[in-house]
N, C-alpha and C positions, 0 to 999 in steps of 0.2 A: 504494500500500500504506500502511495506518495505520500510525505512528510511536510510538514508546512516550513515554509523557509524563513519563517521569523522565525523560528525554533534554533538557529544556528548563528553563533558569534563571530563576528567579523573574523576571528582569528580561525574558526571551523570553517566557515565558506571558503577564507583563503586555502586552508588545505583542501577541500573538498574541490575545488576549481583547480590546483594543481594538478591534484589525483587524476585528473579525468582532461589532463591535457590542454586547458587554459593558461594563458597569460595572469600571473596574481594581481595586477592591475584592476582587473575583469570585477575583485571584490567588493572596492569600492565605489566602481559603476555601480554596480547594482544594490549596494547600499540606498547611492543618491537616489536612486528612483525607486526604491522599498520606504526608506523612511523622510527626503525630502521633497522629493517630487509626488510620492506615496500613491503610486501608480495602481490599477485593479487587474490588469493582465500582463505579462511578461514580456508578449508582443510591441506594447510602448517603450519597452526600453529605447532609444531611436539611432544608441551611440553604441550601443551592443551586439556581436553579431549575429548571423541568422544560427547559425552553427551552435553558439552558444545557449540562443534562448532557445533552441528547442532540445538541448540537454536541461535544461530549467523546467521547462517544461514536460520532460520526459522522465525526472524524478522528483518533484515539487509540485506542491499547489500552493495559491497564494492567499487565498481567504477560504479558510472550514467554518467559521459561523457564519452563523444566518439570526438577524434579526424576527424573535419570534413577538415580542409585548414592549412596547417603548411606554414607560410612566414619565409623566413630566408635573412636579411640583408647582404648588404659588410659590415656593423659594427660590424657583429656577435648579433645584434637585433633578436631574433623569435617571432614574433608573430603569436598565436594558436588561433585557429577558433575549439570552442567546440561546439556540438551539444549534447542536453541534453534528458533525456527522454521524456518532452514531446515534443522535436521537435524544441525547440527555441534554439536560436543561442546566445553564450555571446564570449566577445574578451579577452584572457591573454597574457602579454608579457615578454617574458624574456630578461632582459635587461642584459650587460657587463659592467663593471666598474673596477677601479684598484682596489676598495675596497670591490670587489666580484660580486656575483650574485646578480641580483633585479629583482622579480618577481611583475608586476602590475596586481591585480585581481578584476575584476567587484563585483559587488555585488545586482545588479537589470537587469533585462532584459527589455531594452530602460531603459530611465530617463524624468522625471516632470518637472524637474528644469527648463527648457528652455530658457537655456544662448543661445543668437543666432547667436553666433560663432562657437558651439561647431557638432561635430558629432554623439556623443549618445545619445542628445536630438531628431536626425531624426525623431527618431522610438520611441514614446512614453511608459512610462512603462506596460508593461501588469503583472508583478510580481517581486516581491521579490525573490533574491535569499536564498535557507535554509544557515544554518553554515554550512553542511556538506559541499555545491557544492561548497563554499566561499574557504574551505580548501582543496577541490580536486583538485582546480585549480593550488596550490602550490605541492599536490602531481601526477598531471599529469604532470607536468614540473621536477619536479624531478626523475620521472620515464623515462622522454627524457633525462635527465641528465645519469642514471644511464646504457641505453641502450648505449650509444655513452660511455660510458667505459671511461671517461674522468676524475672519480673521483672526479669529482665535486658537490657541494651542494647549494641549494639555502642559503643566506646568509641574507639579506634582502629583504622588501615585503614595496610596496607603496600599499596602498588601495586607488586607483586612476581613477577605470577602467570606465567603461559603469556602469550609477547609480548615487546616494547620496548615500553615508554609511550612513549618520545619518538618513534618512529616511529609513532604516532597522537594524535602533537600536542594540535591542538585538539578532537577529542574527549575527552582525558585534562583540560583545561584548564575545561570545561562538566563534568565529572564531580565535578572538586574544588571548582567551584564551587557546586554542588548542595549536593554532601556536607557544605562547611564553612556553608554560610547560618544564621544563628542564627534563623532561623525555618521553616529544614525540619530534616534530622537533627541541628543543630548539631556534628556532629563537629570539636572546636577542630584550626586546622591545625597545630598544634605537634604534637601527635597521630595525622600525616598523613605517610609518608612515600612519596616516591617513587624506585624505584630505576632506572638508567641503565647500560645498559654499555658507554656513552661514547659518545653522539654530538652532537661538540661542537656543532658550530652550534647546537643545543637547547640546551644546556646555558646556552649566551650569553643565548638568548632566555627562558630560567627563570630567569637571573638579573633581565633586565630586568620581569619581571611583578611583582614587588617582595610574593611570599606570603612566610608564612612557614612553609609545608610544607618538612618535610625533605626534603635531596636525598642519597640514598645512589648512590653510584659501586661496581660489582660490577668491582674493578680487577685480584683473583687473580696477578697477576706483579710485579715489580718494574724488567723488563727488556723492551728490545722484542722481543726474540728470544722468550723463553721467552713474554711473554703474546700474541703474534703465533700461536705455536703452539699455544698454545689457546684463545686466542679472535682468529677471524677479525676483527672489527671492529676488531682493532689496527693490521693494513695499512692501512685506510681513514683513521683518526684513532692516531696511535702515540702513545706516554706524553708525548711532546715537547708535542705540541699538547692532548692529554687537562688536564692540567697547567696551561697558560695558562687554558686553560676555565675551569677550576676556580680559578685566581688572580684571575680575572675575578668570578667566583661572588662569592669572599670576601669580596674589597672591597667589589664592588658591597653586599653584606647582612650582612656580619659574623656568616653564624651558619655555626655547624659542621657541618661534612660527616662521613657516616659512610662508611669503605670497607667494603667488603665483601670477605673473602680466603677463598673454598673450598679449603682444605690437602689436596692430593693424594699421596699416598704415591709418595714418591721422586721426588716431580715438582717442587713449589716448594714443600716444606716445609722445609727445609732450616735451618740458623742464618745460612748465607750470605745468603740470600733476607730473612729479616726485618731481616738487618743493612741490605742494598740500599732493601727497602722504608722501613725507617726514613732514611736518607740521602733518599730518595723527599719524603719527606712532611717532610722538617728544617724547613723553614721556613714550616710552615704547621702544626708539631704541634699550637698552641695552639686552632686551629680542628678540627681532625681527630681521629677514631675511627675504630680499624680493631675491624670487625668480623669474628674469628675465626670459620669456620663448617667443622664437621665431614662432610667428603666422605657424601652418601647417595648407595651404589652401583644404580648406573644397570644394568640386562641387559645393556643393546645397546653397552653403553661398558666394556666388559671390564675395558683396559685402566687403570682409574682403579680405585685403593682409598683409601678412608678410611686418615689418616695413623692412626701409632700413639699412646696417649696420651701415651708420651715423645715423640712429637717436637713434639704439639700444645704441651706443655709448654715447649721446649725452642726453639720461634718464637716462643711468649708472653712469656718469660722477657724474649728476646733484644731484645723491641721494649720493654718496660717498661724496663731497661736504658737505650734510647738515648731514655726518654724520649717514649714513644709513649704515648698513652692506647689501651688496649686489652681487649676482652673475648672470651670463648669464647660460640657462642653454644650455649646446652643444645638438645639436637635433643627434635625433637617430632614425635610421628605415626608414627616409625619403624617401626610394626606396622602402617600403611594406606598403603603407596605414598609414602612419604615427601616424594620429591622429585619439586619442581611437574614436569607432566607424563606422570608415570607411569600415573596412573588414564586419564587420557584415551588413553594407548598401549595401553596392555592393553585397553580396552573395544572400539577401533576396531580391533584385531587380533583381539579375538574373533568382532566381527560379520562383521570380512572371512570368518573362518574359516565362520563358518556361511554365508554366502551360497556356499561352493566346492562 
């Protein structure tokens, strides 16, 4: 089966285009017209030869998704419902900010991890995504960009979506490296984050790759007990060793971590809880951001409500206080399925329905 060719690093094409009897020049053509001129068939290349693009053609395709649900917010949020070749469904979002574009992109279809708040854990993993479909997802979005003629460019990219990135390693690794190239999308990696809900052994080996992409920890408890009970991946790897991971991180690269803490009503929003989480994070405040993030209530997860604004208030307080650097984060999309996941539940439940 052909292979998507954003799936391969300027430095893979350049071999792959040796192998096969190419001038290595040939790479960076076809860079510019993949990612600057960000062409739809291989035939446009116009400075490439015939020879060439029908070995391109005769082991590559250029675009495997297919636009299946395009949501668009009053925030100016899109969220795209991709359908892929074989059939299965993954969520990207394009987000708005004053400090440009942000594109959040999956990278597993369903997730393991089974935090039991979240929505892409519904539907369990049945694969990995390649690099290629990881980095289409920023060029299917840039291609909405570039059709609405608004001169717009993606800017920044959260790796946040449906999935663990670190439970797809080195495809996430061949994605970042695409995306950051200053000669394909240049996306700077300071601009780049990706997020984790803790598995250390990665986290050791993200330290040793020495990028400088942000690494967010989605760490929600403060206690083994309490984030053991809601996020399974805590019995695997507990706050003890989560912790060293991250001691490990810091040293190694001196740059700061953002946590990530979704406030559950009556669950771990507490002032107890921010105090712990601040004791948590003492001796590494200088490096650390916690990221405040307001519950979007999930169907099938009942039991979870968005905290109230006094208390969201009343965790913030309590961490600024001990000295925490910390922010709320403003919700977004909240009129399209909010939270990752959602769209692709509702779509796959509808189609079950109609096949009964």
């Amino acid at each position: 089966m052909k292979t998507s060719i954003f799936g391969l690093t300027l430095e893979q094409l350049t071999a792959w285009l040796l192998d096969n009897g190419q001038k290595k020049y040939r790479a960076e053509q076809i860079w510019d017209w993949l990612y600057i001129k960000r062409i739809t068939e291989f035939s446009q290349m116009a400075n490439v030869s015939k020879e060439c693009i029908q070995l391109l053609e005769d082991n590559f395709v250029l675009y495997t998704l297919e636009q299946s649900v395009k949501q668009e917010s009053a925030d100016g949020t899109i969220k795209f419902l991709f359908k892929m070749k074989d059939g299965n469904l993954i969520e990207t979002v394009l987000m708005r900010f004053k400090y440009g574009l942000s594109v959040c992109v999956t990278t597993q279809v369903g997730c393991n991890i089974g935090c039991s708040f979240c929505a892409s854990g519904l539907l369990k993993k049945s694969r990995d995504l390649t690099s290629g479909e990881i980095v289409e997802q920023i060029m299917k979005v840039q291609q909405h960009l570039d059709e609405v003629k608004k001169e717009e460019r993606v800017s920044h990219i959260v790796v946040m979506g449906i999935g663990e990135p670190f439970d797809n390693y080195t495809n996430l690794m061949s994605f970042l490296s695409v995306v950051n190239s200053q000669k394909g999308l240049a996306i700077g990696a300071r601009h780049i984050t990706v997020s984790t809900s803790g598995i250390v052994p990665k986290i050791y080996d993200y330290a040793d790759e020495g990028l400088q992409v942000n690494l967010a920890i989605s760490i929600h408890a403060p206690t083994n007990e309490l984030r053991t009970r809601i996020m399974k991946i805590n019995k695997a790897y507990p706050i003890e060793k989560l912790m060293d991971a991250i001691d490990y991180y810091l040293e190694k690269t001196n740059r700061r971590i953002t946590f990530e803490y979704i406030l559950l009503r009556d669950v771990n929003d507490h002032v107890e809880e921010a105090v712990k989480l601040a004791k948590l994070l003492e001796n590494k405040r200088h490096l650390s951001y916690v990221n405040l993030i307001p519950y979007n209530p999930v169907d099938e997860h009942g039991q979870y409500q968005q905290s109230t604004p006094e208390a969201i208030s009343a965790f913030y307080d309590a961490l600024k206080k001990k000295g925490i650097n910390c922010g709320v984060r403003h919700e977004q999309g909240a009129d399209i399925d909010a939270a990752c996941g959602q769209l692709r539940s509702k779509q796959i439940k509808k189609a079950d329905k109609a096949s009964i």
